[in-house]
N, C-alpha and C positions, 0 to 999 in steps of 0.2 A: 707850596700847595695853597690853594685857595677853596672854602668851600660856601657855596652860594645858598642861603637861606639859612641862617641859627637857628633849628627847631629843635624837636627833643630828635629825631631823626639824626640830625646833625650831630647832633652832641658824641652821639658815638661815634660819627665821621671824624671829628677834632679830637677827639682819644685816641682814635686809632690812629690819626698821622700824627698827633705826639710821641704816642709809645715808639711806631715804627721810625721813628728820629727825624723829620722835616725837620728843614732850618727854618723853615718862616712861613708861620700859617693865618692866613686871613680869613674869617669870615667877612659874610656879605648877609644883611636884612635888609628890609623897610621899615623894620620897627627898632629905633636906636635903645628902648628898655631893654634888647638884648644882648648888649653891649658886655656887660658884666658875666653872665654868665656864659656868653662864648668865651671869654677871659678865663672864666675860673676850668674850662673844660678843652683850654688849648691854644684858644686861638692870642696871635701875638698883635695882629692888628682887625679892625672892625672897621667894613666901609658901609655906610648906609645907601641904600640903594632909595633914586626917586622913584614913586609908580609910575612918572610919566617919561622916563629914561629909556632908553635905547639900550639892548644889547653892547652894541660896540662903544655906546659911551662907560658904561658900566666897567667894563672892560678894561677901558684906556684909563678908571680913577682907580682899579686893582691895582696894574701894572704902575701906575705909578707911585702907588703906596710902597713896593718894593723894587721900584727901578728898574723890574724885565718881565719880559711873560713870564706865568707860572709853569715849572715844571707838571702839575698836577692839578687836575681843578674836578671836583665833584659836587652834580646840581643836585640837591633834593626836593624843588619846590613841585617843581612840572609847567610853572611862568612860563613862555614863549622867552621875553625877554631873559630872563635867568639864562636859560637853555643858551640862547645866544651869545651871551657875557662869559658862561664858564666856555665854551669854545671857543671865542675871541681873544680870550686872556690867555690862554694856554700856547705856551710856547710849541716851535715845527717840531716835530716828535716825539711831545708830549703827550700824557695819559689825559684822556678824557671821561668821565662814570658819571651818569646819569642815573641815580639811584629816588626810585619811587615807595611809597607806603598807599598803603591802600586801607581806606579807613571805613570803607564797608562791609568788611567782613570775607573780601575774596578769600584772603588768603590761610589756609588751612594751619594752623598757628599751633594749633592743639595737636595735630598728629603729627608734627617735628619733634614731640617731646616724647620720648620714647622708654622715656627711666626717673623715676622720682626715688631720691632718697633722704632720710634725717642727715644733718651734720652729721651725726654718730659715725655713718657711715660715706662720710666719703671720700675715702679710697677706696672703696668700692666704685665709688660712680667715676673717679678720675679714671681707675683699669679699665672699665666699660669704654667710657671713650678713646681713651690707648689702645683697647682693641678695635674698637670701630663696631662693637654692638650695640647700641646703639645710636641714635640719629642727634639728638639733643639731651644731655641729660641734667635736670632740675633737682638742686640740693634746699632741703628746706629746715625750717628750724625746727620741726617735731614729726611723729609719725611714723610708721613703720615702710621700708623697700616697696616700691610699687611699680603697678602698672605694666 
């Protein structure tokens, strides 16, 4: 798996293909300060991307950091070239995700949270999502069941 841009976005990208067991996960930046903490959140190898680099170059220094296209590759930047490199890298029949954030405020963040509860309570909020009533639910460290 490879995932193109180590932001905080990312971070939960390289969590989540550690948990789900990847054998060998690379990020990709242009900022090599991020080196380290793709490390501490997953990743096994770090390619630094040039800004004046090509998609399909990008691509060919992935692939060669682990010897074959990647089974998996997901973009978070929204680069054109990023876009192109996690396509090019991904091996024939592999998964491709193009995952975006949106930092103006599109996205309705607050009405996915559908249950707040204290510590105290929660098994309470883990039944709630076992049941599926609600959407998202948020455990916090003081306060009374809400919302």
């Amino acid at each position: 798996m490879t995932t193109v841009k180590a932001s905080q976005l990312v971070h939960a990208v390289l969590q989540t293909a550690r948990l789900r067991g990847a054998s060998r996960i690379v990020a990709v930046d242009i900022d090599p300060a991020k080196r380290d903490v793709a490390a501490r959140f997953g990743a096994h190898d770090f390619v630094i991307a040039e800004p004046s680099e090509t998609g399909e170059a990008l691509a060919a220094r992935v692939n060669a950091v682990i010897g074959v296209p990647v089974d998996v590759a997901v973009e978070c930047s929204g680069a054109p070239a990023a876009i192109a490199a996690a396509v090019a890298c991904t091996a024939w029949g592999g998964t491709r995700a193009l995952v975006a954030h949106v930092l103006d405020g599109g996205l309705a963040l607050d009405a996915q949270v559908s249950g707040v509860w204290p510590l105290r309570h929660i098994n309470e909020a883990l039944a709630a999502v076992r049941e599926g009533s609600v959407v998202r639910a948020v455990v916090t460290h003081g306060g009374e069941p809400g919302r």
